[in-house]
PAKOLSE-147667 format. One record per atom (N, C-alpha, C): residue in one letter; x, y, z. Coordinates in steps of 0.1 Angstrom, whole numbers, plus 2048, in hexadecimal, padded with zeros to 3 digits. Atoms other than C-alpha are relative to their C-alpha. Layout:
# PAKOLSE-147667
AXYZ ...
***
This chain:
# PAKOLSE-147667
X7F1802803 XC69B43417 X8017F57F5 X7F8809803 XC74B323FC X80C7F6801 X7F480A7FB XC87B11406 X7FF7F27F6 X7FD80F806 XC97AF83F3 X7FC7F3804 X8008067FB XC91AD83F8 X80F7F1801 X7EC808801 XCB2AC2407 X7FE7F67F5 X7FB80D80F XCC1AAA3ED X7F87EF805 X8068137FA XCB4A873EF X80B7F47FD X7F6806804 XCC9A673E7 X7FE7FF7F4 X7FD80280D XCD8A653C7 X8028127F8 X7FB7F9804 XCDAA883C1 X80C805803 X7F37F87FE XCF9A9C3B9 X80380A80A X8007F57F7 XD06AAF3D1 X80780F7FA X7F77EE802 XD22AC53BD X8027F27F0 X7FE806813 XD26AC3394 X80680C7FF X7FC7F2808 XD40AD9389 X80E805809 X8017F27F1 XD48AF639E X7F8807805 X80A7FC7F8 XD29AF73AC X7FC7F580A X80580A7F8 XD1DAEA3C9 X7F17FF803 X812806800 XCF3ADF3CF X7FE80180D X8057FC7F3 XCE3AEA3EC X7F37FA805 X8128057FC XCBFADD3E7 X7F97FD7F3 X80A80080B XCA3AD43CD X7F680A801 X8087F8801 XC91AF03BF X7F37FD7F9 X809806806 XC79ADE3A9 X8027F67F7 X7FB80A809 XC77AC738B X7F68077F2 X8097FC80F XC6CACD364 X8027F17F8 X7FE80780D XC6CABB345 X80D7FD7FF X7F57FF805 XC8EAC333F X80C7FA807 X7F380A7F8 XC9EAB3363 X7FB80A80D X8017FE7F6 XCA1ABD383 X80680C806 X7FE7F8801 XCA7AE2391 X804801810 X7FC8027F5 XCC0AE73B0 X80280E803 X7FD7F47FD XCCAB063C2 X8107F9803 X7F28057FB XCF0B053C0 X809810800 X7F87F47FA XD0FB1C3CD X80B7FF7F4 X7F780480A XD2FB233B2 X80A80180C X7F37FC7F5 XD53B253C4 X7FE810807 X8007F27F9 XD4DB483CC X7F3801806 X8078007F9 XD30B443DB X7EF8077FC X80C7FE80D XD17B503BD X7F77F8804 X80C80A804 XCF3B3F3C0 X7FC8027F5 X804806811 XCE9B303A1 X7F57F5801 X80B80E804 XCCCB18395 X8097F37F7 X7FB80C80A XCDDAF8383 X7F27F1805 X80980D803 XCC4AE0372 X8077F27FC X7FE80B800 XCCEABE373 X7F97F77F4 X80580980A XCC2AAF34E X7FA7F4802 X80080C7FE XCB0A9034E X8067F97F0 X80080280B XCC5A7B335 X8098097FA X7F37F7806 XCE1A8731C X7F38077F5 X8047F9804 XCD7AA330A X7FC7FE7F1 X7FC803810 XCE2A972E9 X8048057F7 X7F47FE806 XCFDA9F2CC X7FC80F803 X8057F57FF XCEBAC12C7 X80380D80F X8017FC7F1 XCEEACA2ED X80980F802 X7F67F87FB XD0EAE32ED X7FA80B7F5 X8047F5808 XD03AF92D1 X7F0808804 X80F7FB7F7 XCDDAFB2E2 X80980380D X7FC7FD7F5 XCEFB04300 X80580B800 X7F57F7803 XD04B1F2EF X7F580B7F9 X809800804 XCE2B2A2E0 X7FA80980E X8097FE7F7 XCD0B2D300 X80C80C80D X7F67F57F7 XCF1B46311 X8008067F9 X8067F6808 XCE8B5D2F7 X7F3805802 X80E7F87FD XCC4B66304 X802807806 X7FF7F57FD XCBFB8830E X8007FD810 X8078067F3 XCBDB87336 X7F280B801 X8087F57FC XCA0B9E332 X7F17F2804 X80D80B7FB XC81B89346 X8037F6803 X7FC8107FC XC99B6A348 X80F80080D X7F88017F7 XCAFB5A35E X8097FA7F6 X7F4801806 XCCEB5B349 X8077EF805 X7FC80F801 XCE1B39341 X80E807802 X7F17F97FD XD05B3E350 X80B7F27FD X7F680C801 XD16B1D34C X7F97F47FA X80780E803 XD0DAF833D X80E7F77FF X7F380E800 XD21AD433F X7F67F77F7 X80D80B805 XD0FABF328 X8067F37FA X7F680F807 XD2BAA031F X8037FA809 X7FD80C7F3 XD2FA95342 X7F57F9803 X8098097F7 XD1BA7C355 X7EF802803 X80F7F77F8 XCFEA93361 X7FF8117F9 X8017F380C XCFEAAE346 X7F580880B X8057F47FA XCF2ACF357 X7FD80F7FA X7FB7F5808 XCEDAF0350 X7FD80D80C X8017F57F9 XCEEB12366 X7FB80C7FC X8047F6800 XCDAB2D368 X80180B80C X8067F77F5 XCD5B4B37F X7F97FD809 X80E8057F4 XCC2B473A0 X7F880C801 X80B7F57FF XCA6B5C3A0 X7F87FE812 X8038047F5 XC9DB633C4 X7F38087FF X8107F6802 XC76B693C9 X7FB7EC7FE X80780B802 XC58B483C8 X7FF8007F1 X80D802810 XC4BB393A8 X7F2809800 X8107F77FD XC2BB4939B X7F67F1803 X80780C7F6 XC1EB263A8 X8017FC80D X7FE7FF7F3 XC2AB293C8 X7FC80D808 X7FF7F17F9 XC24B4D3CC X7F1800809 X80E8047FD XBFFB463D5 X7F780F801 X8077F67FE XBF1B643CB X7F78057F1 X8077FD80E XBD8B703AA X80080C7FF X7FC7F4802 XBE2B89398 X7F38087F7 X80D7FE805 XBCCBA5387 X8068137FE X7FD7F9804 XBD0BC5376 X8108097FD X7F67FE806 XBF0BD3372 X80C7FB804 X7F780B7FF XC03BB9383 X8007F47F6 X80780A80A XBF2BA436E X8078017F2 X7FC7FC808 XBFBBB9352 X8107FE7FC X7F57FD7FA XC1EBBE35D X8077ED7FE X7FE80C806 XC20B93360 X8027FD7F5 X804802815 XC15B8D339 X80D8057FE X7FD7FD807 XC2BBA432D X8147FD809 X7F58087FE XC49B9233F X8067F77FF X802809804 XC42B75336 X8017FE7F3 X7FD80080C XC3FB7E312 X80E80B7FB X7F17FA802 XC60B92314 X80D7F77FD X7FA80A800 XC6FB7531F X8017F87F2 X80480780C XC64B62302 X8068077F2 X7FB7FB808 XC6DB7B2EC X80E7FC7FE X7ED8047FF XC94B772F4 X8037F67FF X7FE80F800 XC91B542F6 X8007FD7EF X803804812 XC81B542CC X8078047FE X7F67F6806 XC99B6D2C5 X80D7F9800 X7F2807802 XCB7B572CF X7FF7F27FE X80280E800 XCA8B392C4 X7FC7F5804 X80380B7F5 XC9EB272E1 X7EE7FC7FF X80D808804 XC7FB182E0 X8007F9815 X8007FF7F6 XC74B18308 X7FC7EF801 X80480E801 XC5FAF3308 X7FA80080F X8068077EF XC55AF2330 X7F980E803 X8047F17FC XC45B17333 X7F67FC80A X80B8077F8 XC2EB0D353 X80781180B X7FC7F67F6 XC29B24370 X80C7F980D X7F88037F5 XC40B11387 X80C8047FA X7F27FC802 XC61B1E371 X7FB8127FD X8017F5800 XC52B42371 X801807810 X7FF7FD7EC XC60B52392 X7FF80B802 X8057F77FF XC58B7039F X80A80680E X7F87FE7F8 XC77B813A8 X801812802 X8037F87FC XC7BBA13B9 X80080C7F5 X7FE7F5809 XC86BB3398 X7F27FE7F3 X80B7FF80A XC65BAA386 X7FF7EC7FD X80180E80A XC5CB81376 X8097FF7FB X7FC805806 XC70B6D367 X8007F07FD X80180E803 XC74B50352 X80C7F6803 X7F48087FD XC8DB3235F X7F97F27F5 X80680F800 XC8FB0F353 X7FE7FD7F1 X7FE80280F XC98B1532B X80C7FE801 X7F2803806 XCBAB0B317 X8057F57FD X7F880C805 XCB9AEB30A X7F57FE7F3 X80780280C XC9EAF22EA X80680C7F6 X7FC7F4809 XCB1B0B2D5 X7FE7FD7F1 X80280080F XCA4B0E2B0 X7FD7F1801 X80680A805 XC93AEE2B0 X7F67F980A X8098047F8 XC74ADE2B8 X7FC7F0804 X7FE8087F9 XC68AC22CD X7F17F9802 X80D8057FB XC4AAAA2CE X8007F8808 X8038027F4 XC37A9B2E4 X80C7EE802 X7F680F7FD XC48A762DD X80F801805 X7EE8027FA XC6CA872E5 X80180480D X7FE7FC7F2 XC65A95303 X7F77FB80B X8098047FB XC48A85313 X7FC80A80C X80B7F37F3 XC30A99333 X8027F5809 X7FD80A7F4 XC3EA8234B X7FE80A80F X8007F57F3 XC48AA2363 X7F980B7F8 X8077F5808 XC34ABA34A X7F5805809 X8107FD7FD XC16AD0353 X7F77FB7F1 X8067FE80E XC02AC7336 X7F58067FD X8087F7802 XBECAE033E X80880D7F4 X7FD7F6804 XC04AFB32F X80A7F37F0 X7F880680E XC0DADE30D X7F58067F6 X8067F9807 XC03AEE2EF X7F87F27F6 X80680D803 XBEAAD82DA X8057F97F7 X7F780880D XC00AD12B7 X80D7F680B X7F480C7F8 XC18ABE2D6 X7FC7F2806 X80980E7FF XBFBAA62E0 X7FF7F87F3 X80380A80D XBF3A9C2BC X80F7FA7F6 X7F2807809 XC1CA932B2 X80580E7F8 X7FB7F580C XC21AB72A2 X80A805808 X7F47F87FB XC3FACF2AD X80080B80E X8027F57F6 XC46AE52CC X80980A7FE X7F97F4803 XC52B042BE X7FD80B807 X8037EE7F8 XC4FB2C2C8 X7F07FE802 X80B7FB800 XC2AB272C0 X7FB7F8814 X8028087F3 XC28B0B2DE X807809811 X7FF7F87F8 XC39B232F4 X7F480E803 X80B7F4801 XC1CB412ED X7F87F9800 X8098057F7 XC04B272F8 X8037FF808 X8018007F0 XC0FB23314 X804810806 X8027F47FB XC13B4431D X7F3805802 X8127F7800 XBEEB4B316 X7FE7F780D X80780D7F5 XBE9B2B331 X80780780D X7FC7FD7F3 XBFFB3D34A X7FD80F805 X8047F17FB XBF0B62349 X7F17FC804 X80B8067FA XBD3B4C34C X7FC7FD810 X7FD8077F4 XBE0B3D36A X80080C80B X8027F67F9 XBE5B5E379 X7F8806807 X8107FC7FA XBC5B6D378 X7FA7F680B X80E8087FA XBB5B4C387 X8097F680C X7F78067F9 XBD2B3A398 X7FA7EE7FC X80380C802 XBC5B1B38A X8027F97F1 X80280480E XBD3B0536A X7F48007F6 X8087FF80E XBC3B0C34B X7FD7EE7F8 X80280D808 XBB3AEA33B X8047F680C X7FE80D7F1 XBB7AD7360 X7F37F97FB X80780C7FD XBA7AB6362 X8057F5806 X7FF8057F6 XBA9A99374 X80B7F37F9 X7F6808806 XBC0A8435B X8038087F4 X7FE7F980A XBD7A8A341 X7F97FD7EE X80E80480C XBBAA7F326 X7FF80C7FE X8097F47FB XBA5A99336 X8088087FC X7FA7F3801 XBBEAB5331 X8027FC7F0 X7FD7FD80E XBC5AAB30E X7F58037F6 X8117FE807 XBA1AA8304 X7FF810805 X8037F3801 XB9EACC312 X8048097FC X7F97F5807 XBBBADB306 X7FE8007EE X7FE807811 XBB6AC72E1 X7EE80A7FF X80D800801 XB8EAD22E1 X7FA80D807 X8067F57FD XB84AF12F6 X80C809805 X7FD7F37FD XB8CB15301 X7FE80580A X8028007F4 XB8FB1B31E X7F880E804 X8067F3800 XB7FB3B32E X809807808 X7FC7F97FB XB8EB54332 X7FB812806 X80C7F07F7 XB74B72341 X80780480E X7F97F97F6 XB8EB7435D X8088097FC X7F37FD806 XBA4B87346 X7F98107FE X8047F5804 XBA5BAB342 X7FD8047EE X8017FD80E XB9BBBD31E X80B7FD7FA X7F9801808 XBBABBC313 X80A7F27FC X7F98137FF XBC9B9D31E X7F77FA7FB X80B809808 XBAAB88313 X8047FD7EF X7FC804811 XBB0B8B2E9 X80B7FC804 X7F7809806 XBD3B862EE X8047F0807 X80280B7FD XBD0B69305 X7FB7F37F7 X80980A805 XBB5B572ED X8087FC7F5 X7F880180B XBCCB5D2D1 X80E7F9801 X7F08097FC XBEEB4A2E0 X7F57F5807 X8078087FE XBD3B302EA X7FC7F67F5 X80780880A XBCAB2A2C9 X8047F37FD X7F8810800 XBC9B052BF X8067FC7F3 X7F780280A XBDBB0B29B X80A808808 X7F47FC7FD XBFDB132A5 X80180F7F2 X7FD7F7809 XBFCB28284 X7F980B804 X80B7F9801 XBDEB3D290 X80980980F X7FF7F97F1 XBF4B462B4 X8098107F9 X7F57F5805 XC09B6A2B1 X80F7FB807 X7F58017F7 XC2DB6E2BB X80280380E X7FE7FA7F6 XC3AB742D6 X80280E807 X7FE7F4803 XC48B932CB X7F2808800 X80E7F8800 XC27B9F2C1 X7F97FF80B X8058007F7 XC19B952E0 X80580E80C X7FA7F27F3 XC2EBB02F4 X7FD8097F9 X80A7F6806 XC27BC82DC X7F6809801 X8117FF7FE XC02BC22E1 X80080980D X8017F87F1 XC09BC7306 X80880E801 X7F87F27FD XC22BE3305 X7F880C7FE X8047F5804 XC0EBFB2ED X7F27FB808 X80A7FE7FA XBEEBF2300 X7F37FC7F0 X80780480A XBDDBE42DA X7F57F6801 X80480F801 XBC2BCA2D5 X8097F77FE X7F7808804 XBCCBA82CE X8028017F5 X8007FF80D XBDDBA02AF X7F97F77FB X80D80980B XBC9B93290 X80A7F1803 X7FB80D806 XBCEB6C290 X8017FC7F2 X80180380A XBD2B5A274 X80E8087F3 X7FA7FA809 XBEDB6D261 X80D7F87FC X7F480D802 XC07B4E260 X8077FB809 X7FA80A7F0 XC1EB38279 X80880E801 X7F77F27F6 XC32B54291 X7F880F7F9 X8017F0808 XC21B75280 X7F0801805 X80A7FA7FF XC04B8528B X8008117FF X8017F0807 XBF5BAB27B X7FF801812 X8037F97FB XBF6BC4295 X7FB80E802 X8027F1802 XBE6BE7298 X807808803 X7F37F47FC XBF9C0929D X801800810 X7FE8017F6 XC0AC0E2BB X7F8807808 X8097F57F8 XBF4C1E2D8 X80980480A X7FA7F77F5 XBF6C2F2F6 X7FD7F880B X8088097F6 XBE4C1330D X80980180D X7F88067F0 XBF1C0632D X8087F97FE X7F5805807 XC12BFA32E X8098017F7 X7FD7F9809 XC1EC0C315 X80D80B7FE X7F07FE7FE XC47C12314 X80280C7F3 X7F97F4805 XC54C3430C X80A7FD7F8 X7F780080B XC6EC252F8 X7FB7F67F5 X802803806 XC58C192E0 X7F68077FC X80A7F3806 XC4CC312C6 X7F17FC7F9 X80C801804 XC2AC332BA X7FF8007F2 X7FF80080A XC25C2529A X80B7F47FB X7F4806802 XC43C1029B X8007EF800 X8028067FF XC4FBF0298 X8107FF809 X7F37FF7F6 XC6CBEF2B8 X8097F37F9 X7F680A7FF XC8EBDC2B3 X7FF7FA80A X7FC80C7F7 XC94BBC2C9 X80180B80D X7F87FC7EF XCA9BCF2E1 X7F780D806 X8087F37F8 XC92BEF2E9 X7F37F4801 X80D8097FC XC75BD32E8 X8017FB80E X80080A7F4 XC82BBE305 X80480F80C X7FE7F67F9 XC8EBDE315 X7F280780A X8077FC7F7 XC6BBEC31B X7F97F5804 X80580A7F2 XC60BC9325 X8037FF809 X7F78037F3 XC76BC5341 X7FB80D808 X8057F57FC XC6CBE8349 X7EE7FF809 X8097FB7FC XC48BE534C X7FE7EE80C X7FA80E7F7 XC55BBD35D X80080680F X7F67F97F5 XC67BCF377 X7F480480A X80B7FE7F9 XC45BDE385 X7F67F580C X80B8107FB XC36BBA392 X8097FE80A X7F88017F1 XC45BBE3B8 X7F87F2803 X8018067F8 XC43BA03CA X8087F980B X7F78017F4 XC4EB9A3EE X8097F0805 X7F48077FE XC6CB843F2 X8087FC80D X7FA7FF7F4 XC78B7240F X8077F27FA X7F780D804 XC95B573FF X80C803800 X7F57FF7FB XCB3B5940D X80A7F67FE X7F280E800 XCD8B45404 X8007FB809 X7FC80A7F3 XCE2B2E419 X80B807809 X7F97F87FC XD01B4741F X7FA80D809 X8087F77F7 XCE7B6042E X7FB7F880A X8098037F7 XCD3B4B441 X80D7FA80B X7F67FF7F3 XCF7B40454 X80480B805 X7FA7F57FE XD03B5F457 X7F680980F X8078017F5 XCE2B6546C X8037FA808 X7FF8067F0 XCE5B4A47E X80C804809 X7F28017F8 XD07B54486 X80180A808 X8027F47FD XD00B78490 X7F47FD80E X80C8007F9 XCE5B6C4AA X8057F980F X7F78047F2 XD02B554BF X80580D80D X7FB7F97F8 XD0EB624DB X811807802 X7EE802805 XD34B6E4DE X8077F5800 X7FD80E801 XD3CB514EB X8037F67F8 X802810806 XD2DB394D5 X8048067F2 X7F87F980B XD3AB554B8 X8097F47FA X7F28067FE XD5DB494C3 X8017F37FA X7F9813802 XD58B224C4 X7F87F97F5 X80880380F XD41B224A3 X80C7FB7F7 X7F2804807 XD66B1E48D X8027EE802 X7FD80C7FB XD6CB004A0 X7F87F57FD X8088067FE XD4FAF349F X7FA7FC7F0 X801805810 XD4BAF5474 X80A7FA7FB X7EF807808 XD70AEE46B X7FC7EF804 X80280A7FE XD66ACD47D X7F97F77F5 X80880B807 XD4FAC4464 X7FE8047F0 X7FD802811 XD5DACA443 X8117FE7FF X7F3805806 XD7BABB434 X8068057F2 X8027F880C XD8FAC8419 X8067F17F7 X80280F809 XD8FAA83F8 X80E8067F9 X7F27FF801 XDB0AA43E9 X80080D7F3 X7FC7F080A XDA6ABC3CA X7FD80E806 X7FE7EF7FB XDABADB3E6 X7F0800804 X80D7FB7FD XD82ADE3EB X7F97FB80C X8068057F2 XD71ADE40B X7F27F77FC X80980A806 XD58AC040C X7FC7FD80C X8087FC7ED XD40AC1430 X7FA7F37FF X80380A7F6 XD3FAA1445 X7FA7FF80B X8087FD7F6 XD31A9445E X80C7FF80F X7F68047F1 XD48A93486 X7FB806809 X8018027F6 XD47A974A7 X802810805 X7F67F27FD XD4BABE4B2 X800802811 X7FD8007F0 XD55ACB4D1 X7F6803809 X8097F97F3 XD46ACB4F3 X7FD80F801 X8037EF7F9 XD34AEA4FC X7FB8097F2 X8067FD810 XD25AEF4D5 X7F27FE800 X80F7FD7FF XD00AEA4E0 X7FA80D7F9 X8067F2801 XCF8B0D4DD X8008047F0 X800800811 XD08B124B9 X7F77FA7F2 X80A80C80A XCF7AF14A9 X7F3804804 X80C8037FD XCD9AFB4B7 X7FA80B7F5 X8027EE80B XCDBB244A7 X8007FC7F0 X80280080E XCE1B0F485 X7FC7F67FD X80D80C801 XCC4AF9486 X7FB8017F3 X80580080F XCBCAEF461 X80B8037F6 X7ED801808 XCE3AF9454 X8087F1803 X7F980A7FD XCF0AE046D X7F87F5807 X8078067FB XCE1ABE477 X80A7F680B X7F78067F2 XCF1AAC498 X7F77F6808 X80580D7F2 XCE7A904AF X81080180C X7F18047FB XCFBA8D4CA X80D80A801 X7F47F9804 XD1CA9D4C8 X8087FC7F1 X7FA800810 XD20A904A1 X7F580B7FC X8087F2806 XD14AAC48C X8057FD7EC X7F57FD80F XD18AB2463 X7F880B7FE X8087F580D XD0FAD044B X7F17F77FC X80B80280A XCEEAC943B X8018017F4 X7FC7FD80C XCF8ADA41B X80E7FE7FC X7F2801801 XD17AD140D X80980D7F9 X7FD7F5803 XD14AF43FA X80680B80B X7F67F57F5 XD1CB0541E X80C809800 X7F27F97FD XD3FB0B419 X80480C7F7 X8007F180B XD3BB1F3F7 X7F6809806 X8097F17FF XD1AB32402 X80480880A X8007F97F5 XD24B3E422 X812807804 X7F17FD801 XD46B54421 X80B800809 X7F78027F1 XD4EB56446 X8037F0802 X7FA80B803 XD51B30441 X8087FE7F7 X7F680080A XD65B31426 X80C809805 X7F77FB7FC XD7CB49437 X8087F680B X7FD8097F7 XD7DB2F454 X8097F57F9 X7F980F804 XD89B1443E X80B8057FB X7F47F7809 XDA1B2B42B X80D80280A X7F67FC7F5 XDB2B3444D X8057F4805 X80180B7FA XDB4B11459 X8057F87F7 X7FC80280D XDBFB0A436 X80E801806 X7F17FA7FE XDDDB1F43C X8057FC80D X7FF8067F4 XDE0B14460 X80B7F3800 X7FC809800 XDE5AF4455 X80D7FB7F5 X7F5800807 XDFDAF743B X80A809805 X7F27F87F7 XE14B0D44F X8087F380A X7FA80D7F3 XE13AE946C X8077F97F2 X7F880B809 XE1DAD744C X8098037FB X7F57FD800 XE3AAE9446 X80A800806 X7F78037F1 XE46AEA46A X8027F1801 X80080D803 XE3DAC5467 X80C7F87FA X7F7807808 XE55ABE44D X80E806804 X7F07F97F9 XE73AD545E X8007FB809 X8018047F2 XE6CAC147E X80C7F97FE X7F180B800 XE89AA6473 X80A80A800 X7F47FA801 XEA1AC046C X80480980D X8007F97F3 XE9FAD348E X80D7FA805 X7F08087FD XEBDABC49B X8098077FD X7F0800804 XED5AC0486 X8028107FF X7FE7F5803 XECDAE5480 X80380880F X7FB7FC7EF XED2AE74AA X80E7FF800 X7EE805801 XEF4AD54A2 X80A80A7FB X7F77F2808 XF01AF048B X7FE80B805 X8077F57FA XEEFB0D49D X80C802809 X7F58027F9 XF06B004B9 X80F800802 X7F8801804 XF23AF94A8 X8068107FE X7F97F3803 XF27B1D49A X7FF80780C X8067F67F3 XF1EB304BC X80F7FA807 X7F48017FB XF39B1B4C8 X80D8027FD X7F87FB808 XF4FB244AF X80680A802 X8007F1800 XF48B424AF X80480580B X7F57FF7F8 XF53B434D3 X80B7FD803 X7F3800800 XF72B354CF X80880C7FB X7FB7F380B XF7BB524B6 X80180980C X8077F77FB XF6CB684D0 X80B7FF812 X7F68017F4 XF85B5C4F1 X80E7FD7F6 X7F4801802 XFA3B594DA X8057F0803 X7F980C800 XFA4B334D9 X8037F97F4 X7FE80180B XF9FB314B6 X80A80E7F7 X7F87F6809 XFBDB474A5 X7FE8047ED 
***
């Protein structure tokens, strides 16, 4: 199962209208949460380290134009407040570094050519990825994808601006060690380092400091004899240590789609020759033989031959995994579950429920116990865990909603309570009145 891990101090809990449920990882770029929107949407929001800088809103606007074909689409960004962020899609499924498995023939295949899909849409709208490592390649039920881009659009980035603090610098391309630029070509190195990774499950150019990794990435080739025929050339070729000598991205799906050798190196920065289209493996019906496919039928039969790379999923919302637990009580403890959450969320004066810690009622054992790891309790004080609870989970949200209304109905009676008197006085008045009229004492 994929599980978050809880917030620590100092992080945010809610930015926006989202609320943060857990830490999903960390990159280069900042810190990566699993969070809920008001409706109860799961989303990824990366937490930047640092302001983004002037540039920020137009690379942002940049990076919500990538195709979602292979990516986890960019749905939202805040980048002028405090803790500049940005929202993506949640891709449910492990990293291909968590997944713990080595891949190999047409999963293999199927990988690559998701990976370089991705990439494609990303060059095509400008973006320039910069962290491509297997820990933001996740492996969700609808095939790989790439997370963890949208703040390099159309421009590039050396090593002195970004530094390998949180970096793999297994997957840094070598013009970023020596002060040169991280453009598309630095992306198609790393890609060759992560189909690498695939086959062997083990970084490409690992050593035991980051010296070591630069001396190996700067100076040797790694081997790649784990690699099938066809993956091998174009692996060696997005490896290569002139950036001018790597192919595109584009060409790289291509390669893989029609099933071609690699393409010739050397033919200038982003451009590599490639031969006529074949028939090989992998090889998308909607791309004619001979041809050179548009963008949009390109990413089309990537995603397509994407789509094939099953792997088994067990990561569940936080709104699922209550919903279990809730389904598991007894009628009873059904019943006195209400009681027992309204207790421990309050609603903050801008209307939004915000989960405390208090005291719930006797005879709630049973319930706190069914939502061991939602809710944590000593004693008869208890609070939420996640403060995202109230959005992911809807039968709580219905609870607060009703209790909502509940309570503004008492606050209406509340405020008619003074007038009850006098409206007994008049009530009175006319009834008596009205009997006068009614025996002929009033003419």
């Amino acid at each position: 199962m994929r599980v978050a891990q809880e917030l620590i101090v100092g992080d945010p809990w809610r930015l926006g209208g989202y609320r943060l449920a857990g830490r999903l990882g960390a990159g280069a770029l900042g810190v990566v949460y699993e969070g809920y929107d008001q409706g109860g949407g799961r989303v990824a929001v990366t937490v930047l380290h640092g302001h983004p800088g002037a540039g920020a809103p137009t690379e942002a606007a940049a990076a919500r134009r990538v195709a979602s074909s292979c990516t986890a689409g960019v749905l939202d960004a805040d980048l002028d407040g405090p803790r500049p962020y940005i929202v993506s899609r949640y891709v449910e499924g492990p990293s291909l570094r968590r997944a713990g498995r080595v891949f190999g023939g047409d999963d293999l295949h199927g990988l690559a050519a998701a990976v370089a899909t991705a990439l494609t849409a990303l060059h095509d709208a400008g973006v320039v990825h910069r962290d491509l490592t297997p820990d933001n390649v996740i492996l969700g039920g609808d095939g790989p994808r790439v997370t963890g881009f949208g703040m390099a659009p159309g421009r590039v980035t050396s090593l002195t601006a970004t530094g390998l603090r949180t970096r793999v610098p297994s997957y840094t391309a070598p013009e970023v060690f020596t002060g040169g630029a991280a453009g598309p070509a630095a992306d198609v190195f790393a890609w060759g380092g992560i189909v690498l990774y695939a086959a062997t499950g083990e970084d490409p150019f690992a050593a035991g400091s980051l010296g070591g990794v630069m001396h190996r990435i700067l100076s040797l080739d790694p081997d790649l004899g784990s690699l099938p025929p066809l993956l091998r050339p174009l692996a060696a070729a997005a490896l290569a240590k002139d950036p001018r000598a790597r192919p595109a991205a584009r060409d790289l799906l291509i390669a893989l789609l029609s099933g071609t050798a690699a393409p010739r190196a050397g033919t200038g920065p982003g451009t590599a020759a490639l031969p006529p289209m074949g028939t090989g493996p992998g090889t998308a019906s909607s791309l004619g033989a001979g041809s050179d496919p548009g963008t949009a039928a390109l990413l089309r039969a990537g995603t397509e031959v994407a789509a094939r790379v099953r792997t088994a999923c067990d990561d569940p919302g936080l709104g699922a995994l209550a919903e279990s637990a809730y389904a598991a009580l007894g009628p009873a403890d059904r019943e006195r579950a209400p009681a027992v959450f309204l207790r421990l969320v309050a609603i903050a004066p801008d209307g939004q429920p915000v989960a405390r810690e208090a005291r719930v009622p006797a005879g709630s054992e049973r319930v706190l116990r069914g939502f061991t790891g939602l809710v944590a309790h000593r004693g008869d004080e208890a609070r939420l865990v996640h403060q995202a609870l109230p959005y992911a989970w809807p039968r709580l949200g219905e609870w607060i909603e009703a209790d909502r209304a509940r309570l503004v109905a008492r606050g209406r009676l509340a405020r008619l309570r003074p007038l009850l008197p006098v409206a007994l006085v008049v009530l009175a008045l006319v009834l008596l009145a009205a009997g006068m009229i009614l025996t002929g004492w009033i003419v």
